[in-house]
mmCIF file of the N, C-alpha and C atoms, coordinates in Angstrom:
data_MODEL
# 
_entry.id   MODEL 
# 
loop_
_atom_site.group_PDB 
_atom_site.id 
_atom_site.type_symbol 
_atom_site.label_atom_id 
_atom_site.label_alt_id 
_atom_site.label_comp_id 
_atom_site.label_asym_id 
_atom_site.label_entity_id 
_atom_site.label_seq_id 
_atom_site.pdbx_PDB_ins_code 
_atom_site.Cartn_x 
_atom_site.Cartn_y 
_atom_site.Cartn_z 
_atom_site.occupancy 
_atom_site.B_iso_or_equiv 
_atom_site.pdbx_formal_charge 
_atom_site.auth_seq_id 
_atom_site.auth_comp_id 
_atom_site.auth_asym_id 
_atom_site.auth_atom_id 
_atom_site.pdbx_PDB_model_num 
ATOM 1   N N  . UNK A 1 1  ? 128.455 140.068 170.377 1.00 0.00 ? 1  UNK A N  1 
ATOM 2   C CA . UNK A 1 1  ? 128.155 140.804 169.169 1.00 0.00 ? 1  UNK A CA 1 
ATOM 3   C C  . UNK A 1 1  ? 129.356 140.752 168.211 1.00 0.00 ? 1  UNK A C  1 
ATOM 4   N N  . UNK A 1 2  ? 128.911 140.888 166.894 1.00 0.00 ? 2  UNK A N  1 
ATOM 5   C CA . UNK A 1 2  ? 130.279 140.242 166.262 1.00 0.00 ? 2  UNK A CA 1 
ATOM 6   C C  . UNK A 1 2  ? 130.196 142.109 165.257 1.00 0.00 ? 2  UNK A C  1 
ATOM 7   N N  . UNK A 1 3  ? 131.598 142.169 165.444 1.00 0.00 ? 3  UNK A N  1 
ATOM 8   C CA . UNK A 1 3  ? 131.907 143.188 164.442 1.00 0.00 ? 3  UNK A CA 1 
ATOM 9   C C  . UNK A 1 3  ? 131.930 143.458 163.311 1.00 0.00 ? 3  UNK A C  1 
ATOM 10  N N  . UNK A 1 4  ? 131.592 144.324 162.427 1.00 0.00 ? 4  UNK A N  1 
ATOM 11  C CA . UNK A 1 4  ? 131.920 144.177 160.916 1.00 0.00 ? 4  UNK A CA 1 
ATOM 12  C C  . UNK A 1 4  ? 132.614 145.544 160.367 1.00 0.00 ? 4  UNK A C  1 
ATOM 13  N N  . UNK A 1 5  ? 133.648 144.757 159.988 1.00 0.00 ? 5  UNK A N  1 
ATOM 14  C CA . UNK A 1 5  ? 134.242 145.189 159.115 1.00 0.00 ? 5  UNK A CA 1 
ATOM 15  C C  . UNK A 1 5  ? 134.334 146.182 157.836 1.00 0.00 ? 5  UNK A C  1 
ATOM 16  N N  . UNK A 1 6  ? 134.560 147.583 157.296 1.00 0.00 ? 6  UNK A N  1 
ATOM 17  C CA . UNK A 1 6  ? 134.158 147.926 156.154 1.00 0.00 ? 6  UNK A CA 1 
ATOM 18  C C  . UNK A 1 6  ? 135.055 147.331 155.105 1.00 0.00 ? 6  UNK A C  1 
ATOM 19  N N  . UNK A 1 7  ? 134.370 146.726 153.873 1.00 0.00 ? 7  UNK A N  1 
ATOM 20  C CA . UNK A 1 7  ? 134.792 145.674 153.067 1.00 0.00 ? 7  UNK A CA 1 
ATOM 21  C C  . UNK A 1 7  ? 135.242 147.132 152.449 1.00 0.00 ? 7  UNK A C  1 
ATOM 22  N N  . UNK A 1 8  ? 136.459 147.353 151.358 1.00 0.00 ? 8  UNK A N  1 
ATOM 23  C CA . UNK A 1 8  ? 136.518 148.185 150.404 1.00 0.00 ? 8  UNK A CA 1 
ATOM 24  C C  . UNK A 1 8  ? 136.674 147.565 149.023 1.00 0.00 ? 8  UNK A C  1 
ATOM 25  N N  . UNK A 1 9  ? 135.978 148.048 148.051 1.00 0.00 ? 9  UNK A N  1 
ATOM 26  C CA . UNK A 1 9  ? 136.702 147.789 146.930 1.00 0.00 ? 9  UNK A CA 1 
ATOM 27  C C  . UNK A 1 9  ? 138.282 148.070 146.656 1.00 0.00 ? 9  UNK A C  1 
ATOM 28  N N  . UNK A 1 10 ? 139.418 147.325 145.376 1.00 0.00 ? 10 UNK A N  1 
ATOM 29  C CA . UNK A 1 10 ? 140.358 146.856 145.755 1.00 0.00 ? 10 UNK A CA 1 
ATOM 30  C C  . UNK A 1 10 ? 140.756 148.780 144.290 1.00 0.00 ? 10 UNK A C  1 
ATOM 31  N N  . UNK A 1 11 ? 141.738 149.207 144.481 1.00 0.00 ? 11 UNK A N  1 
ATOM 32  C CA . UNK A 1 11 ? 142.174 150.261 143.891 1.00 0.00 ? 11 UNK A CA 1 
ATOM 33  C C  . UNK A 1 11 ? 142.046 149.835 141.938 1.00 0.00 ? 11 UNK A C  1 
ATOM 34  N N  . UNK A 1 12 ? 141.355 150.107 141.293 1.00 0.00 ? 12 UNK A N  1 
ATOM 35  C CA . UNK A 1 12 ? 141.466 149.446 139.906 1.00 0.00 ? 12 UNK A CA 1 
ATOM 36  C C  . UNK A 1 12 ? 141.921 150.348 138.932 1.00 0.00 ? 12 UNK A C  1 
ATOM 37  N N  . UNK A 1 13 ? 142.757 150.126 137.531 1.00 0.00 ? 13 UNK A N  1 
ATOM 38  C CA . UNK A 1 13 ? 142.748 150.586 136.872 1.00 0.00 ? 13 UNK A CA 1 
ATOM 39  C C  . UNK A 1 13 ? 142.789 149.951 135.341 1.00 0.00 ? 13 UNK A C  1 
ATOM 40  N N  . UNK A 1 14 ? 142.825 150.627 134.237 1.00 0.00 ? 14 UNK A N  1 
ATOM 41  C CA . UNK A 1 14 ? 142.390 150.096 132.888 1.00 0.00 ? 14 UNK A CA 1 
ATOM 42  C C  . UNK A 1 14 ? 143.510 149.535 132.302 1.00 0.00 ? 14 UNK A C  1 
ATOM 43  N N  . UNK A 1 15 ? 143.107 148.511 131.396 1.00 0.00 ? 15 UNK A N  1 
ATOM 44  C CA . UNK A 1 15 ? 144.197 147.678 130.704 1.00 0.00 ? 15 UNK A CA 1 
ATOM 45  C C  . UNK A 1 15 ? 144.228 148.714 129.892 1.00 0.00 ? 15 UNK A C  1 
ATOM 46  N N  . UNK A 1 16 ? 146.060 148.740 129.169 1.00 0.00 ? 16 UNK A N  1 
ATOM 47  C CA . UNK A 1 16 ? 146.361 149.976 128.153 1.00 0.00 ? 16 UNK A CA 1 
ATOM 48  C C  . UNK A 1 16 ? 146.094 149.993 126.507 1.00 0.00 ? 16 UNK A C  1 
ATOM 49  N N  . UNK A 1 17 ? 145.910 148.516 126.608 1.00 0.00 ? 17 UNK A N  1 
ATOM 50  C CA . UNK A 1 17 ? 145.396 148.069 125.493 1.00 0.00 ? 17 UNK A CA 1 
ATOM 51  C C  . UNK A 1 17 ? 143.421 146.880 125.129 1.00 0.00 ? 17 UNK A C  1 
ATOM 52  N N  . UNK A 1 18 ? 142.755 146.838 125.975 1.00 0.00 ? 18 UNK A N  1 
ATOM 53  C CA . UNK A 1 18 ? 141.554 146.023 126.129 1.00 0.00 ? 18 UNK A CA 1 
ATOM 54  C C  . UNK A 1 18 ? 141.086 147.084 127.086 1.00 0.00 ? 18 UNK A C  1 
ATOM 55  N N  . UNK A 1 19 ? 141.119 148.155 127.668 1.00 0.00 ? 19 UNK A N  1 
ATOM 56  C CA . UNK A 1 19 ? 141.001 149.135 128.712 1.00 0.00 ? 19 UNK A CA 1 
ATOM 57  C C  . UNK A 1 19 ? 140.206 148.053 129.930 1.00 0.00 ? 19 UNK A C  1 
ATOM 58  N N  . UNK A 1 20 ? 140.030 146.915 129.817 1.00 0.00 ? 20 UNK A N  1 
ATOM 59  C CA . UNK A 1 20 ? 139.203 146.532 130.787 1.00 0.00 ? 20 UNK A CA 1 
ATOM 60  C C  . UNK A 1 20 ? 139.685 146.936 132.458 1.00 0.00 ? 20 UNK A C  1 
ATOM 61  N N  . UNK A 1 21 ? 138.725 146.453 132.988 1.00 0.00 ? 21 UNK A N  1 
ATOM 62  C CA . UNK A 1 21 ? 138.951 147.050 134.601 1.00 0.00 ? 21 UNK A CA 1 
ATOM 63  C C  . UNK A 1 21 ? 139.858 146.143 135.363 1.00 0.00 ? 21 UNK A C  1 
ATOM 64  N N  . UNK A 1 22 ? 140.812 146.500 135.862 1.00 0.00 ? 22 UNK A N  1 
ATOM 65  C CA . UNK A 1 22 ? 141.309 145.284 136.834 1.00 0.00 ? 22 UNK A CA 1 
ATOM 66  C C  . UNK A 1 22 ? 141.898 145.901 137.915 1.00 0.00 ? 22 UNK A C  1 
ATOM 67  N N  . UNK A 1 23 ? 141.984 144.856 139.138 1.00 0.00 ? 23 UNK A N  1 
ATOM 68  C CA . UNK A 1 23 ? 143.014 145.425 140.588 1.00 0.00 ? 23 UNK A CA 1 
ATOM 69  C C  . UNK A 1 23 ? 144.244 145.857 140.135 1.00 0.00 ? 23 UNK A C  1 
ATOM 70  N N  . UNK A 1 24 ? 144.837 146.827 140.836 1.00 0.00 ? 24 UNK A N  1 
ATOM 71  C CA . UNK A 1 24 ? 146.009 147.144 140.541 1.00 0.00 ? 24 UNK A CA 1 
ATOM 72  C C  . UNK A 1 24 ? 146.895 146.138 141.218 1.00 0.00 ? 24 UNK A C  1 
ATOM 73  N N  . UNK A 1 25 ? 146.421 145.441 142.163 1.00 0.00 ? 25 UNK A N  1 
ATOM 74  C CA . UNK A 1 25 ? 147.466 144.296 142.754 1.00 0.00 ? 25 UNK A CA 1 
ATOM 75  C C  . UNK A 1 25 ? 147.451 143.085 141.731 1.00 0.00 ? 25 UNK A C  1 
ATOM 76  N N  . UNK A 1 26 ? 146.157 143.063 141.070 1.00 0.00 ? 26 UNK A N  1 
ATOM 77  C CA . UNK A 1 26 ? 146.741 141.745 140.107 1.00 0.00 ? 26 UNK A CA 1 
ATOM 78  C C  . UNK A 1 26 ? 147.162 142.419 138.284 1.00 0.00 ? 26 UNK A C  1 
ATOM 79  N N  . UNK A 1 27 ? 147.749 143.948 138.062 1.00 0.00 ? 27 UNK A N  1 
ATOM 80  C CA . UNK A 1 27 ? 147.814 144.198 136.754 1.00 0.00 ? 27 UNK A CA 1 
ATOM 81  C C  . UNK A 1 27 ? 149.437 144.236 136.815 1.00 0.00 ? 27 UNK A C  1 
ATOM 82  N N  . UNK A 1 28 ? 150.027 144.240 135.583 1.00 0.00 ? 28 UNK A N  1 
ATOM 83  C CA . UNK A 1 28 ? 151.497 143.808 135.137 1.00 0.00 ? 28 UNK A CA 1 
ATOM 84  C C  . UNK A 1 28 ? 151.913 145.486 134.553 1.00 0.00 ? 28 UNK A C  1 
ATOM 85  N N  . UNK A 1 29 ? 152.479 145.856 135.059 1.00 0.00 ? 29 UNK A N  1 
ATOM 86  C CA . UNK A 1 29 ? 152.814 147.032 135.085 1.00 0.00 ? 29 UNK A CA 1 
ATOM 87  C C  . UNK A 1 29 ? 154.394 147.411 134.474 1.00 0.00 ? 29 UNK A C  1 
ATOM 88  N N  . UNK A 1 30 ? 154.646 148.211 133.731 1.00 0.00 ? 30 UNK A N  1 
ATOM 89  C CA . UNK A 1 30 ? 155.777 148.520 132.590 1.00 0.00 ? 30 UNK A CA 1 
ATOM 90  C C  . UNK A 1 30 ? 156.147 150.274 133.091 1.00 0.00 ? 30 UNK A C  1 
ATOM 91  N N  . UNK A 1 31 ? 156.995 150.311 133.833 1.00 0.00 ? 31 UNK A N  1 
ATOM 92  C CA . UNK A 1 31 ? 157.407 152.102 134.577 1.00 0.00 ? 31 UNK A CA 1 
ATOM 93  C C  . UNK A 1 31 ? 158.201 152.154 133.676 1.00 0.00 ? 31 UNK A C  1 
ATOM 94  N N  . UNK A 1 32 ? 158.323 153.367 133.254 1.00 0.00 ? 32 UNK A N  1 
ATOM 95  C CA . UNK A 1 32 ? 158.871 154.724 132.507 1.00 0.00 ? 32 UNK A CA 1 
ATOM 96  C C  . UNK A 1 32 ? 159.295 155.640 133.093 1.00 0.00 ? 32 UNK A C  1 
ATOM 97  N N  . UNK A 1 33 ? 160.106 156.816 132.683 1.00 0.00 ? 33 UNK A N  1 
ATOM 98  C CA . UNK A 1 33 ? 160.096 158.020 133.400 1.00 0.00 ? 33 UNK A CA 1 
ATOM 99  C C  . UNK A 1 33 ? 159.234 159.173 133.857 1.00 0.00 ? 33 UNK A C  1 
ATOM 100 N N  . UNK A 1 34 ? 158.554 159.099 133.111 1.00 0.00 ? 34 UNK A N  1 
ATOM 101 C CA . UNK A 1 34 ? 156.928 159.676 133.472 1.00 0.00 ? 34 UNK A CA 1 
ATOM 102 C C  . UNK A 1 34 ? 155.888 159.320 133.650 1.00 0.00 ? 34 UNK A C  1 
ATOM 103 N N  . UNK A 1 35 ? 155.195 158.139 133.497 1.00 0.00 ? 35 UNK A N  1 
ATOM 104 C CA . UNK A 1 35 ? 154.104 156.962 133.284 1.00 0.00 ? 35 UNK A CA 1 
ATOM 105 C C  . UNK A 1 35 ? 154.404 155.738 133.693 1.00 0.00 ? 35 UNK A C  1 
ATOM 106 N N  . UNK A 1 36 ? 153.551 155.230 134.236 1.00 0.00 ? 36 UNK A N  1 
ATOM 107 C CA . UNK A 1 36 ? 153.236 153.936 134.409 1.00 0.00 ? 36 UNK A CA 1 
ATOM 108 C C  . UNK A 1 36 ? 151.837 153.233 133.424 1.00 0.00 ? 36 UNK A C  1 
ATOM 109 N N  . UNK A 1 37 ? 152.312 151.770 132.964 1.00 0.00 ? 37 UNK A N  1 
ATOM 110 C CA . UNK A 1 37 ? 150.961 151.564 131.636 1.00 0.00 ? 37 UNK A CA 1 
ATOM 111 C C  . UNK A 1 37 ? 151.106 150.052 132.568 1.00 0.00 ? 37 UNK A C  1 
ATOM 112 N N  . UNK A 1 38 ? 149.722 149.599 132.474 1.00 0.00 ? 38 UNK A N  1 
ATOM 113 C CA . UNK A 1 38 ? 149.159 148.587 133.126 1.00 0.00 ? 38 UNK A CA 1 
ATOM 114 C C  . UNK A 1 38 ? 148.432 147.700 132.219 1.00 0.00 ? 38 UNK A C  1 
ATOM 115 N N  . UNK A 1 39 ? 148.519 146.421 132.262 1.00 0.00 ? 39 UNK A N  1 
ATOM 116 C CA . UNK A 1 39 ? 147.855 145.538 131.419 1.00 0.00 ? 39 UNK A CA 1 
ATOM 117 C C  . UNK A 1 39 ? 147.602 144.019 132.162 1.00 0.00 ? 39 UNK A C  1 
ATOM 118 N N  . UNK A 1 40 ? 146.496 143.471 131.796 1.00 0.00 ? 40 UNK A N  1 
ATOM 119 C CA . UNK A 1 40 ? 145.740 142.622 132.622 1.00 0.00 ? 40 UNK A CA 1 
ATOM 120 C C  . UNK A 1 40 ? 146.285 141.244 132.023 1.00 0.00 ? 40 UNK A C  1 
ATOM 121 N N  . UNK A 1 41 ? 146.923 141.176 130.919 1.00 0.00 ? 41 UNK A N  1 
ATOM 122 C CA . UNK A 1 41 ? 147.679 140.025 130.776 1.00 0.00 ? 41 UNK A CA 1 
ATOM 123 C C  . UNK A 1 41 ? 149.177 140.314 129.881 1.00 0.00 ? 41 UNK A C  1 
ATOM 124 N N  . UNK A 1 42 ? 149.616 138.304 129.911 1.00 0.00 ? 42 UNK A N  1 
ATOM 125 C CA . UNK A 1 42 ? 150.683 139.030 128.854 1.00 0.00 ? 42 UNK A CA 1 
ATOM 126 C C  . UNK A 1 42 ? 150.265 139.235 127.453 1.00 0.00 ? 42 UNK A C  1 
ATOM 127 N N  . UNK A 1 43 ? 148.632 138.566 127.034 1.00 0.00 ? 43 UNK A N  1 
ATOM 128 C CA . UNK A 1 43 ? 148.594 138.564 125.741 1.00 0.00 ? 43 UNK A CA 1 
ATOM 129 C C  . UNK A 1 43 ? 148.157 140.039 125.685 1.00 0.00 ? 43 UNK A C  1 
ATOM 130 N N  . UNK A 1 44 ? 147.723 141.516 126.406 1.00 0.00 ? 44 UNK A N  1 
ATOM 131 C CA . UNK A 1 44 ? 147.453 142.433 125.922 1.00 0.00 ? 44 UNK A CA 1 
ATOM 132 C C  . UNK A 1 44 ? 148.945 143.334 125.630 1.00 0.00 ? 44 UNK A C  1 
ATOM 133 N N  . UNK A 1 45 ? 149.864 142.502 126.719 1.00 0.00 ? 45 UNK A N  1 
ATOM 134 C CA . UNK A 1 45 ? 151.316 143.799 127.038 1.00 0.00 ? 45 UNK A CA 1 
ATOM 135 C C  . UNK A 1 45 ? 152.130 143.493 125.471 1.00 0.00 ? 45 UNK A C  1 
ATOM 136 N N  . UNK A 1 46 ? 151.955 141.722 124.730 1.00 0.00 ? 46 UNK A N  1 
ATOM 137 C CA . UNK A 1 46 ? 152.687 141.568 123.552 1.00 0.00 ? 46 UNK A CA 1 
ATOM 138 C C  . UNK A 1 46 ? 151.811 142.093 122.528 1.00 0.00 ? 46 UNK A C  1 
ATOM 139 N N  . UNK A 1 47 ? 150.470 142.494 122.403 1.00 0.00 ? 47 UNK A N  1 
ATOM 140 C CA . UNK A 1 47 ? 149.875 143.382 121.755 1.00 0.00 ? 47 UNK A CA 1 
ATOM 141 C C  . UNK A 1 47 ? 150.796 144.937 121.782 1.00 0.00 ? 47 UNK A C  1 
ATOM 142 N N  . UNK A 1 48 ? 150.351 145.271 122.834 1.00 0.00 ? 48 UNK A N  1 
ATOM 143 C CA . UNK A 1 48 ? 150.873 146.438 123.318 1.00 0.00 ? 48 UNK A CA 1 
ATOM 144 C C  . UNK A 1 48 ? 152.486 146.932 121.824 1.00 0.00 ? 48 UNK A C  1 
ATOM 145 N N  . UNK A 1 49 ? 153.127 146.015 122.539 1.00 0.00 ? 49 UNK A N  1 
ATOM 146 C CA . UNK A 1 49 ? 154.805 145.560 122.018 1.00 0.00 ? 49 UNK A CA 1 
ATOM 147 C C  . UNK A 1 49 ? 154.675 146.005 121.039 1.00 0.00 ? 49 UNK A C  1 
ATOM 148 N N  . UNK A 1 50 ? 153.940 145.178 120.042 1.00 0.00 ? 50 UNK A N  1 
ATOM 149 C CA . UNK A 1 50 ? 153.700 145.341 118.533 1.00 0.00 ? 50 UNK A CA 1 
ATOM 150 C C  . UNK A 1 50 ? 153.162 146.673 118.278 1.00 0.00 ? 50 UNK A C  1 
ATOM 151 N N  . UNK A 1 51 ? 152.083 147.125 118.727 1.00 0.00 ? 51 UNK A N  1 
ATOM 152 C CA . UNK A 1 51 ? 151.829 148.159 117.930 1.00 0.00 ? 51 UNK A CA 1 
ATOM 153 C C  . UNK A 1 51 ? 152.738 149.290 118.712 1.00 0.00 ? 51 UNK A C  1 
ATOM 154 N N  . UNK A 1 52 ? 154.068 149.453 119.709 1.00 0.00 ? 52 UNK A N  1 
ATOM 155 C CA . UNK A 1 52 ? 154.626 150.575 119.654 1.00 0.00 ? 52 UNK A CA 1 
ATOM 156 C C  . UNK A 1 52 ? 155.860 149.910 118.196 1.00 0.00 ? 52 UNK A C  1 
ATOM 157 N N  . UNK A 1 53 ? 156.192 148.969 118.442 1.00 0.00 ? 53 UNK A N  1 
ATOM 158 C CA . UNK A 1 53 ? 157.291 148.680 117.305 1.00 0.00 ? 53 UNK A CA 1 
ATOM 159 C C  . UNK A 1 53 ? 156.814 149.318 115.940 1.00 0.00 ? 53 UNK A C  1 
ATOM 160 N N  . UNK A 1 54 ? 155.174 148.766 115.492 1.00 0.00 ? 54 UNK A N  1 
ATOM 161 C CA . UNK A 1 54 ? 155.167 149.467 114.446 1.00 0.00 ? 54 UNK A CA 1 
ATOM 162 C C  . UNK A 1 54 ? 154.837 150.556 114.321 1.00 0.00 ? 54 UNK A C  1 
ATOM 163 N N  . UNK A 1 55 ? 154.575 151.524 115.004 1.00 0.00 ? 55 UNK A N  1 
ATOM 164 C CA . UNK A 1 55 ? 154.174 153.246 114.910 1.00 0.00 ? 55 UNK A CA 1 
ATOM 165 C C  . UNK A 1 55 ? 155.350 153.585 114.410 1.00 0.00 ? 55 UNK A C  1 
ATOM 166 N N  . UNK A 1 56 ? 156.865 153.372 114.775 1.00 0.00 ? 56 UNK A N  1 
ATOM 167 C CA . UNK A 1 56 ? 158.137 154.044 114.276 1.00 0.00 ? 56 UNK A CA 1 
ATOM 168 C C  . UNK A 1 56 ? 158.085 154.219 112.641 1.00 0.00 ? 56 UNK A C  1 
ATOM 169 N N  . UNK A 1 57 ? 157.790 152.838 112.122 1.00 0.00 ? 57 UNK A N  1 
ATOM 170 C CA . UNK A 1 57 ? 158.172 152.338 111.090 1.00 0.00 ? 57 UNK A CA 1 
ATOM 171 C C  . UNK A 1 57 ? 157.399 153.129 110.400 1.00 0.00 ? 57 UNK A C  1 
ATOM 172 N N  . UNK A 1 58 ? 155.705 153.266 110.800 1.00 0.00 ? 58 UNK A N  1 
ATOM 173 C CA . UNK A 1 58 ? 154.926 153.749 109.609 1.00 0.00 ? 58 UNK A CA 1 
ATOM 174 C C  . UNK A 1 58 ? 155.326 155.595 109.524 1.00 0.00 ? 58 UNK A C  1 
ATOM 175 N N  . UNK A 1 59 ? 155.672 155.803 110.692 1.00 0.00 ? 59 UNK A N  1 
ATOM 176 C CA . UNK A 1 59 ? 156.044 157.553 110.900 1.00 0.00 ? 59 UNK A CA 1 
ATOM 177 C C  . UNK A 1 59 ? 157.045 157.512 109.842 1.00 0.00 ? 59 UNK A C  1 
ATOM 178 N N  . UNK A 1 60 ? 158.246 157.116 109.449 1.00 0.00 ? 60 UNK A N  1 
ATOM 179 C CA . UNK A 1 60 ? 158.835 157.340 108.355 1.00 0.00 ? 60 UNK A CA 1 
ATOM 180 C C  . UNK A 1 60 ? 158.640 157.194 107.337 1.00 0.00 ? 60 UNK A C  1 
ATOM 181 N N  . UNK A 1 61 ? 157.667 156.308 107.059 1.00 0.00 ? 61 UNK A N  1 
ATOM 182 C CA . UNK A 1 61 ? 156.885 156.347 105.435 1.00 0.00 ? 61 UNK A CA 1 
ATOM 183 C C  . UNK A 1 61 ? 156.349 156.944 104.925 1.00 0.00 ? 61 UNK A C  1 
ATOM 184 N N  . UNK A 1 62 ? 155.668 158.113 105.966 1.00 0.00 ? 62 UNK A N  1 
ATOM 185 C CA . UNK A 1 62 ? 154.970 159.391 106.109 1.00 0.00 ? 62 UNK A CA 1 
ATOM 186 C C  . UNK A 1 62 ? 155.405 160.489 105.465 1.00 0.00 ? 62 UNK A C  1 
# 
């Protein structure tokens, strides 16, 4: 008799910028002192980049 195994799904969480779903073993992850932000590639994390660079800029024009 052959055994089986319980298969689990793999732990997932959302890209920080495309929110899509991905494993946490295959997302690229950026730690902070309070947070961790996860992103499913590099083209969402150099998204990412850009729009914290420009939030500074527009807050002082404000």
């Amino acid at each position: 008799m052959i055994e089986q195994k319980n298969i689990q799904e793999p732990e997932k969480v959302s890209c920080e910028v495309c929110f899509k779903e991905i494993p946490v073993s295959e997302a690229t992850s950026v730690k902070a002192t309070d947070y961790i932000v996860y992103y499913c590639g590099l083209e969402c994390y150099d998204r990412w980049r850009k729009q914290q660079v420009e939030t500074p800029d527009s807050e002082k024009k404000s």
